[in-house]
C-alpha positions, 0 to 999 in steps of 0.5 A: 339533876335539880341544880343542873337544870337550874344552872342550864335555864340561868346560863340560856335564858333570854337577855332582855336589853338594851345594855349600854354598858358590859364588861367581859373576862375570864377567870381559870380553874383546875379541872380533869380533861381525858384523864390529865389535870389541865387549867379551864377558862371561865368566860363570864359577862355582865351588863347593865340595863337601861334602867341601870340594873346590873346582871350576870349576861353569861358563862363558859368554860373553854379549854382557853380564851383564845379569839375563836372561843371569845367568839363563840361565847359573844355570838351566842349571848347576841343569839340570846337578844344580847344588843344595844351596847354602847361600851364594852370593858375588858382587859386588852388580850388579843383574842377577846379584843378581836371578838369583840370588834367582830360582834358587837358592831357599833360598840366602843372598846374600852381597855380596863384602866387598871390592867392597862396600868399594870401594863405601863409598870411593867414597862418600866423599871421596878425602881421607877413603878410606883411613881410612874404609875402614880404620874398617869393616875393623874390624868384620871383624876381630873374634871373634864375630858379636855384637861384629861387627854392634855394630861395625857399628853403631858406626862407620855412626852415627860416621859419619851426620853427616859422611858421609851417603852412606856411613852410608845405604849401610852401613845398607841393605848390612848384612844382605848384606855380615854374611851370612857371620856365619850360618855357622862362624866357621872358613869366614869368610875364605874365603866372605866375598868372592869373591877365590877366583874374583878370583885365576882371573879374573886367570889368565884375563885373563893368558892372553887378553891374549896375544891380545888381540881374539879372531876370535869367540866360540867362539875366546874361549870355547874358550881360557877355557874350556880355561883353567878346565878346567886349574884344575879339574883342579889343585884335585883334585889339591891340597888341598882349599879347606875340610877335612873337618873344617871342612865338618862343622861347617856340616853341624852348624851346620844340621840341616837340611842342605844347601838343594836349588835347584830347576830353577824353571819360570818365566822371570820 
């Protein structure tokens, strides 16, 4: 009962922004739903402060991550006091991008980098992956946002002919895949995918494995969520994922300040 009501404080307590920046994902475990072993989703979020302190924001265990239970899991950290967020990263499944268009209003998307590259490799030939991945990484690798987006463009009309399918998808993924060029040049590594939350999924599978098939959802969500509450206790501790320093030139790159997310009245 102790832990349960640890877990319960942590996962509704209040979020005390702004957060400029917030990743989402989910990750799935085993557990009993009326008396059959099904797969659950684990919705987990985190942020980073203004000061650039990063925290875990939250977790839910759904059935699936479908749009409706995205929805659900970002309406209730907004009623938390979840706001001013400038971008938000994720990978580009349907259900969450929808969400996130439908409650974090005035925030930028940015599609995970290295999802999407995942996504290009599958988009071409086995024989042809590691080159072709290797030609796009270029583009992330150089020192502007200008320079970027021209390299962009060269290697998705180098590639029209002989690989359609990837030419079509870098056309269509090039504003959400580029998003972080709007933003100091000093955070894009850390905004530009979401293997911050990648790393703290990989702890929670290590942990559930142990169990492997949980008796229920409530176990499932007690040890995850018993597990995050550690992580955020340590990252307070630690250094922070953004220096003040660097946190001040978003706040300088924008005058405007952070975006807040209103609590929307709609269910859509």
């Amino acid at each position: 009962q102790g832990l349960d009501d640890e877990v319960r404080r942590f996962r509704e307590r209040t979020l005390e922004g702004p957060y400029p920046y917030v990743w989402l994902d989910a990750t799935f475990v085993k557990a009993r739903q009326d008396g059959r072993v099904a797969s659950l989703a684990v919705l987990v979020a985190i942020g980073v402060t203004a000061e650039g302190e990063r925290q875990v924001l939250g977790v839910e265990a759904s059935p699936g991550e479908d749009r409706e239970s995205w929805m659900r899991f970002l309406r209730s950290m907004v009623g938390r006091g979840l706001s001013g967020v400038r971008l938000v990263t994720s990978d580009a499944h349907p259900g969450l991008r929808d969400a996130i268009a439908r409650t974090m209003h005035g925030a930028t998307w940015q599609r995970c980098r290295v999802h999407f590259l995942r996504n290009a490799m599958a988009s071409v030939p086995a024989r042809a992956r590691e080159v072709v991945v290797s030609t796009v990484r270029v583009a992330f690798l150089q020192p502007d946002a200008p320079a970027t987006r021209t390299q962009w463009a060269v290697v998705t009309d180098a590639y029209r002919e002989r690989f359609p399918r990837l030419a079509t998808l870098m056309d269509d993924a090039r504003e959400d895949v580029l998003a972080y060029l709007d933003f100091p040049a000093d955070h894009w590594r850390k905004v530009w995918s979401t293997n911050p939350l990648e790393r703290l999924n990989k702890e929670i599978k290590r942990r559930t494995d142990v169990v492997g098939i949980f008796p229920d959802e409530a176990s499932a969500l007690r040890l995850i969520g018993a597990v995050l509450a550690e992580q955020h206790d340590e990252w307070q501790a630690g250094p922070r994922y953004l220096g003040t320093g660097l946190m001040g030139r978003l706040a300088g790159d924008d005058a405007s300040g952070c975006v807040p997310v209103p609590l929307p009245t709609a269910t859509g």
